[in-house]
DRENPA-3360 file (N, C-alpha, C; in nm, 2 decimals, always signed):
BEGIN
1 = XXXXXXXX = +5.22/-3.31/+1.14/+5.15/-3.40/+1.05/+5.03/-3.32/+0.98 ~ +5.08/-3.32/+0.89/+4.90/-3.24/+0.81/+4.80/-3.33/+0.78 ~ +4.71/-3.25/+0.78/+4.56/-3.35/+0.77/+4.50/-3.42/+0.69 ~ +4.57/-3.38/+0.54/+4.61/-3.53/+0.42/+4.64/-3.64/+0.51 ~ +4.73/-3.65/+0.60/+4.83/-3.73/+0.63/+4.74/-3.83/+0.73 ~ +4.68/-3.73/+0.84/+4.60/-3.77/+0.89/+4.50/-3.85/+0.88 ~ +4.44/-3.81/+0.76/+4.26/-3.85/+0.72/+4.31/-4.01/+0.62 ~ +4.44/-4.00/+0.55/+4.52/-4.12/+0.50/+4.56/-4.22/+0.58;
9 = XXXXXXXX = +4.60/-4.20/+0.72/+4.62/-4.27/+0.82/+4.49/-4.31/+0.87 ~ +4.41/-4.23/+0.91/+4.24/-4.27/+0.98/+4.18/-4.37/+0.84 ~ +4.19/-4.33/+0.73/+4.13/-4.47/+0.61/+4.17/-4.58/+0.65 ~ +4.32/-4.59/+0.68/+4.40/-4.71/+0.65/+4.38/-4.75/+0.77 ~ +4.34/-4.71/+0.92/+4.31/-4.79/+1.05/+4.15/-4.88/+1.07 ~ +4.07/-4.76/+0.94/+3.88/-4.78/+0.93/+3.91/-4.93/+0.83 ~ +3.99/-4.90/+0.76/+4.02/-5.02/+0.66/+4.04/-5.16/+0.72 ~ +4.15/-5.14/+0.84/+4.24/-5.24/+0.86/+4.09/-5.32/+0.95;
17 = XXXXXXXX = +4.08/-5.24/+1.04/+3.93/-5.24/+1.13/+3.85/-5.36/+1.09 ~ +3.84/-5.26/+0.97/+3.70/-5.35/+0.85/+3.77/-5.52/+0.89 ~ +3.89/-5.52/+0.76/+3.91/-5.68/+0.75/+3.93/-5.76/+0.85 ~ +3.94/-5.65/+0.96/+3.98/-5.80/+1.12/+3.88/-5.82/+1.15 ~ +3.76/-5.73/+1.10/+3.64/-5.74/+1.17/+3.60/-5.90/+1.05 ~ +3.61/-5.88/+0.96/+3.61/-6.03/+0.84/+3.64/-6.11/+0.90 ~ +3.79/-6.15/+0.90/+3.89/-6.22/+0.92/+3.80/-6.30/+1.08 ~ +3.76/-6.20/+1.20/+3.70/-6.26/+1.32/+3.61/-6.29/+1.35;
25 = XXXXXXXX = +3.52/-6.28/+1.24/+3.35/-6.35/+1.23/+3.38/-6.45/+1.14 ~ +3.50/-6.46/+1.06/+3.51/-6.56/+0.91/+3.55/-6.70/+1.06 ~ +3.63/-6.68/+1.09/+3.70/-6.77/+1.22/+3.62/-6.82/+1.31 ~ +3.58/-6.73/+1.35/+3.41/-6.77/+1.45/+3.30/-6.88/+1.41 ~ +3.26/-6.82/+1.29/+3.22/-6.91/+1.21/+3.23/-7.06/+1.19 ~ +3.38/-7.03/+1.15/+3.49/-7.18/+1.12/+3.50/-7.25/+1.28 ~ +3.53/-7.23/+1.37/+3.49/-7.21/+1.51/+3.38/-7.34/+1.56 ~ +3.29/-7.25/+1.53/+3.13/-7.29/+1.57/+3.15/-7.44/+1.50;
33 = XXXXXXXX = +3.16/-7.41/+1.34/+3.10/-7.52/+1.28/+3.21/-7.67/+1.33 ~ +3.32/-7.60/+1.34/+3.42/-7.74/+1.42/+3.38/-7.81/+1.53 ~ +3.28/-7.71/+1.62/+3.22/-7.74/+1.77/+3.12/-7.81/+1.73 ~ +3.07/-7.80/+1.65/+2.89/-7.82/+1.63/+2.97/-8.01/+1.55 ~ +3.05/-8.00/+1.47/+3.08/-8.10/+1.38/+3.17/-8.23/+1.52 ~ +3.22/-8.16/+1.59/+3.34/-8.28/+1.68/+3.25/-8.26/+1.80 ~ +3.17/-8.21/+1.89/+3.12/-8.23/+2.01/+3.07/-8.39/+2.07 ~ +3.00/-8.47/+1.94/+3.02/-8.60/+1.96/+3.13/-8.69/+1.99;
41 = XXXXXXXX = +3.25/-8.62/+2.02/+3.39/-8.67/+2.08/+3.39/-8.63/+2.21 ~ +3.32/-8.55/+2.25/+3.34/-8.41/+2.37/+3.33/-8.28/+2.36 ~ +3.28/-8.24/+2.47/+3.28/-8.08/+2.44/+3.43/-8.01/+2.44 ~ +3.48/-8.09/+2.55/+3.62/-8.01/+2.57/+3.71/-8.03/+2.45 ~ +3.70/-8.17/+2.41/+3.79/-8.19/+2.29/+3.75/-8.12/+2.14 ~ +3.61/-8.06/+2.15/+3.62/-8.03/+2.02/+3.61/-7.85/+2.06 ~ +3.61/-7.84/+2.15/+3.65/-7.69/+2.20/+3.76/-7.67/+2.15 ~ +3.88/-7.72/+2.23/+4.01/-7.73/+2.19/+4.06/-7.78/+2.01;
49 = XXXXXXXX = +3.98/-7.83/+1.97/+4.10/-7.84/+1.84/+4.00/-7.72/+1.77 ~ +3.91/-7.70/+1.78/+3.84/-7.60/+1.74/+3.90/-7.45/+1.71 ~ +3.92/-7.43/+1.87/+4.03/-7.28/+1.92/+4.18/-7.29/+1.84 ~ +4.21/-7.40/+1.82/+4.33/-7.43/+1.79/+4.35/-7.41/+1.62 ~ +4.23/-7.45/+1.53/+4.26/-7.43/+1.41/+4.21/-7.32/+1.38 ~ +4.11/-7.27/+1.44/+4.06/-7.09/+1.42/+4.12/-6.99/+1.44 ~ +4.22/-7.02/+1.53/+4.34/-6.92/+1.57/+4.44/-6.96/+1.46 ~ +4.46/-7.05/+1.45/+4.56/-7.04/+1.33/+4.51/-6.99/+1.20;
57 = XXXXXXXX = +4.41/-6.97/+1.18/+4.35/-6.97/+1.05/+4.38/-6.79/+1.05 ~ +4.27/-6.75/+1.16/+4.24/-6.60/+1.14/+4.38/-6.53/+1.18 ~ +4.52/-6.59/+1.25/+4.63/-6.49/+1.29/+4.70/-6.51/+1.14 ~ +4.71/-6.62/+1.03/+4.72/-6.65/+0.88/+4.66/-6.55/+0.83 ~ +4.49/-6.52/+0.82/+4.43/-6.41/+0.75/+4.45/-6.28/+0.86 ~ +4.48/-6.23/+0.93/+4.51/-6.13/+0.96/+4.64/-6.09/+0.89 ~ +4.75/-6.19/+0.93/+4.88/-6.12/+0.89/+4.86/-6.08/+0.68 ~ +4.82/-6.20/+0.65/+4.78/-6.16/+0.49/+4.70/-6.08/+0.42;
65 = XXXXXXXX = +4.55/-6.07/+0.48/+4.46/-5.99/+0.47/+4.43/-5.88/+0.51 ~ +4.46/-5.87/+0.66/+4.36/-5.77/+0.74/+4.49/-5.70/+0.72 ~ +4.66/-5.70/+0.75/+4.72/-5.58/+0.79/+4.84/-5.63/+0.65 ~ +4.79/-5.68/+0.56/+4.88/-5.71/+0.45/+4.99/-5.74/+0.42 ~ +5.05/-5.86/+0.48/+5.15/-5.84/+0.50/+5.17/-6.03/+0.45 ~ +5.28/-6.02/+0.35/+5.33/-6.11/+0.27/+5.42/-6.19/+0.31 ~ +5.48/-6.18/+0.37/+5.60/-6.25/+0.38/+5.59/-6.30/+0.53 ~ +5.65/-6.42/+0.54/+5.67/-6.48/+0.66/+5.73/-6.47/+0.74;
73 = XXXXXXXX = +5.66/-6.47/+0.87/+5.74/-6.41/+1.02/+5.76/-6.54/+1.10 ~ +5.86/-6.55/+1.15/+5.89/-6.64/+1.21/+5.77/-6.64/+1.39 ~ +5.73/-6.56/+1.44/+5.70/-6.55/+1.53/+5.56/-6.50/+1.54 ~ +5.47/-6.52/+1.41/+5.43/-6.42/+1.37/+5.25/-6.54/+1.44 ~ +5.23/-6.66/+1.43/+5.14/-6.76/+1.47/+5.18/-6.76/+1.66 ~ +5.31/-6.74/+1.66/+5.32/-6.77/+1.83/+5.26/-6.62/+1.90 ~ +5.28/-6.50/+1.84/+5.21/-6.37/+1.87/+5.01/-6.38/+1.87 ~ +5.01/-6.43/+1.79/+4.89/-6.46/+1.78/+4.80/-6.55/+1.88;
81 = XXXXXXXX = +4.87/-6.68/+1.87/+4.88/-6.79/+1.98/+4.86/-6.71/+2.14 ~ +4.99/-6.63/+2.14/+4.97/-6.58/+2.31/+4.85/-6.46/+2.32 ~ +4.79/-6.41/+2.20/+4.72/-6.33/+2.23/+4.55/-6.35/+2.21 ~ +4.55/-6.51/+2.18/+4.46/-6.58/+2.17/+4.43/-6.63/+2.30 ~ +4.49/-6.64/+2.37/+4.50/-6.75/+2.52/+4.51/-6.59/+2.58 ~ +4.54/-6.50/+2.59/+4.50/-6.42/+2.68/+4.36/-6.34/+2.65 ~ +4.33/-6.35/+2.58/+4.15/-6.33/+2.56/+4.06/-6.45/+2.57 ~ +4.15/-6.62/+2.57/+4.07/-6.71/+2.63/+4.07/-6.70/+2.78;
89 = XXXXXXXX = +4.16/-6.65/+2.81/+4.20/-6.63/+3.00/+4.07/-6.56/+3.00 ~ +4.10/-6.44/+2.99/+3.98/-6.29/+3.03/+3.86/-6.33/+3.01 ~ +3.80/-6.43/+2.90/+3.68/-6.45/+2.91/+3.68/-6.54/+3.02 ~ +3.72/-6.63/+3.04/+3.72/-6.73/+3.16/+3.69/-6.67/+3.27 ~ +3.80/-6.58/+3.30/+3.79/-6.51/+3.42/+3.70/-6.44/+3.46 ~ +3.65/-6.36/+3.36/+3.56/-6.25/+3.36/+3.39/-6.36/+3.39 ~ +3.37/-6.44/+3.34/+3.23/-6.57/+3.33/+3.23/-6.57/+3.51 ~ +3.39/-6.63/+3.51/+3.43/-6.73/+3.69/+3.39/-6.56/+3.78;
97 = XXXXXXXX = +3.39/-6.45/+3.74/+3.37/-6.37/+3.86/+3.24/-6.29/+3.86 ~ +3.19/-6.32/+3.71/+3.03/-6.25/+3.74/+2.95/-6.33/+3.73 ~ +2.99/-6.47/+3.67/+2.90/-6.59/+3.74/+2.74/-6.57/+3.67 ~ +2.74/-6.52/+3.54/+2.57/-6.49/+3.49/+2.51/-6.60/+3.52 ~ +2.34/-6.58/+3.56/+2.25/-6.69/+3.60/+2.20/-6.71/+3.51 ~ +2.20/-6.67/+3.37/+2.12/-6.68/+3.26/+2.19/-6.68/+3.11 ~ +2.12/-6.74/+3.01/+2.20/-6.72/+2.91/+2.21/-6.60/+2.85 ~ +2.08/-6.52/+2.83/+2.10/-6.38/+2.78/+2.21/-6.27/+2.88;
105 = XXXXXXXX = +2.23/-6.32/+2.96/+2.34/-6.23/+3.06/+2.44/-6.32/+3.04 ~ +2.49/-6.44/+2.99/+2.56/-6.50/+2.99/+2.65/-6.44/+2.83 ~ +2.53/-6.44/+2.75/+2.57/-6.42/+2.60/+2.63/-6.23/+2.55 ~ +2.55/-6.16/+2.70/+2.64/-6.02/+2.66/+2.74/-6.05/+2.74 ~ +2.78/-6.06/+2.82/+2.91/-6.05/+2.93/+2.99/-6.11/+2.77 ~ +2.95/-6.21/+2.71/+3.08/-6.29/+2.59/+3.10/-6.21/+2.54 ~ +3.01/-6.12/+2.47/+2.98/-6.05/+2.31/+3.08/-5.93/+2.42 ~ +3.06/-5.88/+2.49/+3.13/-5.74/+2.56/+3.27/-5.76/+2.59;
113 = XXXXXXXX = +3.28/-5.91/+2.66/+3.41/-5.88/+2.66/+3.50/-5.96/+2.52 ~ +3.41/-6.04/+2.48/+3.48/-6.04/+2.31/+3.47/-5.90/+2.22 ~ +3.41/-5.81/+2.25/+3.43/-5.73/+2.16/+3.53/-5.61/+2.22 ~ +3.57/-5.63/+2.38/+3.67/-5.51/+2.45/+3.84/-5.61/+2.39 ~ +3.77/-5.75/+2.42/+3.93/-5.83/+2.36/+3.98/-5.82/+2.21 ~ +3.84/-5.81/+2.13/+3.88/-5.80/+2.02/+3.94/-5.68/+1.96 ~ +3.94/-5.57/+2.00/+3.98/-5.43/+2.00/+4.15/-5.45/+2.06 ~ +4.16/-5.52/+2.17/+4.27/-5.49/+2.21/+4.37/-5.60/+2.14;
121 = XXXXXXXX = +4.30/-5.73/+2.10/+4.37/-5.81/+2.01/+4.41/-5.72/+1.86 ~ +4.34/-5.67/+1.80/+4.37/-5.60/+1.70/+4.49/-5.47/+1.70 ~ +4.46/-5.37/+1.83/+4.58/-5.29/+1.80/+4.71/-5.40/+1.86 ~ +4.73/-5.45/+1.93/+4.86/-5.54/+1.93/+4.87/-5.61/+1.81 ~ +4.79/-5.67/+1.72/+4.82/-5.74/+1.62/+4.86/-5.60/+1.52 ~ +4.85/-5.55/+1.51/+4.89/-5.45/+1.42/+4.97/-5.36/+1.48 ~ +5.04/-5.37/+1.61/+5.16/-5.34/+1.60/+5.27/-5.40/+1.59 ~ +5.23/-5.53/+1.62/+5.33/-5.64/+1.62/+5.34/-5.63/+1.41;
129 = XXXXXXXX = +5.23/-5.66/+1.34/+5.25/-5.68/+1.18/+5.34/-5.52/+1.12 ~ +5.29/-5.46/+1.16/+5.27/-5.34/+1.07/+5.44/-5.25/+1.17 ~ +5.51/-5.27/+1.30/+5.62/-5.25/+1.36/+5.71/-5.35/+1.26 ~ +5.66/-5.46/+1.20/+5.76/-5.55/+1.18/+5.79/-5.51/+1.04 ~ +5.70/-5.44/+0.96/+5.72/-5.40/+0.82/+5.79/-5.30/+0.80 ~ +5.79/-5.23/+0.90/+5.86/-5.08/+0.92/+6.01/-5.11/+0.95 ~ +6.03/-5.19/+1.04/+6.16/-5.29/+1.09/+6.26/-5.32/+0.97 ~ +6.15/-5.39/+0.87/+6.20/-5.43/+0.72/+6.28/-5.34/+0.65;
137 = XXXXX = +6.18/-5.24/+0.65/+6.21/-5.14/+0.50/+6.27/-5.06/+0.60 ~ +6.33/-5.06/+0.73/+6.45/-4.95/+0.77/+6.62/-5.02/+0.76 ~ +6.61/-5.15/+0.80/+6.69/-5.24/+0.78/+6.72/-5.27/+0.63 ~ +6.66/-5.25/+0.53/+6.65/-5.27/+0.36/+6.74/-5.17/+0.33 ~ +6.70/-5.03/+0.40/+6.75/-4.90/+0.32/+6.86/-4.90/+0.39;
% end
C-alpha cells in the first residue's frame, strides 16, 4: 500500500472518528434530556425508554452520517441494539466491582469506561457498516 493510500485511509478513519464522536454526544444529550423530562414516572422507567430511543437514534445517525451509508440494512438497529447492551453490561459491571464512594470517582470510572466502550463500539460499528458496503459492491460486480 503506498502512502497516498495510507494517509487517504487515516483521513477517512480521523473523519469517521469525528462524526461518531457527533452522532454520541448528539444522543447523550437526547438521552439526558428524556431522563430529566420522564423521571417524574421513575427513574428506571425513564432510564429505559431513554436508552431505548437514543440508541435507536444514534445507530440511525451512525449508519447515515457517521460511516455513510444509505441504504437499509435489515440487521443494521439489531447490531447496534446488541452493542448497546454490551456497553450497558460493562458499565454496570464495571460500577458493581469498583463500587466508587463518591461521585467524582463515580463520574470518571463512567466517562473511562464510556470512552474505552465508545472506541470499541465504533470499530465494530464500522466494520459491521462499512464490511457490509464492500459486501454490496462485490456482489454488484
Amino acid at each position: 500500500m503506498k502512502l497516498n493510500q495510507v494517509l487517504i485511509r487515516l483521513r477517512q478513519l480521523l473523519l469517521e472518528g469525528l462524526r461518531y464522536a457527533v452522532i454520541g454526544g448528539s444522543s447523550t444529550a437526547i438521552q439526558l434530556g428524556i431522563i430529566w423530562a420522564l423521571t417524574p414516572w421513575g427513574a428506571q422507567r425513564a432510564f429505559l425508554v431513554s436508552w431505548v430511543i437514543s440508541t435507536a437514534l444514534s445507530t440511525l445517525g451512525h449508519r447515515w452520517f457517521t460511516f455513510r451509508r444509505k441504504a437499509s440494512a435489515r440487521f443494521d438497529q439489531t447490531v447496534g441494539y446488541i452493542t448497546s447492551l454490551v456497553s450497558l453490561a460493562a458499565n454496570s459491571l464495571i460500577l458493581g466491582i469498583l463500587k466508587p464512594e463518591d461521585g467524582a470517582t463515580s463520574a470518571l470510572v463512567v466517562v473511562t469506561v464510556n470512552f474505552v466502550i465508545g472506541v470499541t463500539r465504533f470499530l465494530i460499528l464500522r466494520v459491521w457498516f462499512l464490511g457490509r458496503i464492500r459486501h454490496e459492491r462485490d456482489v454488484a460486480s
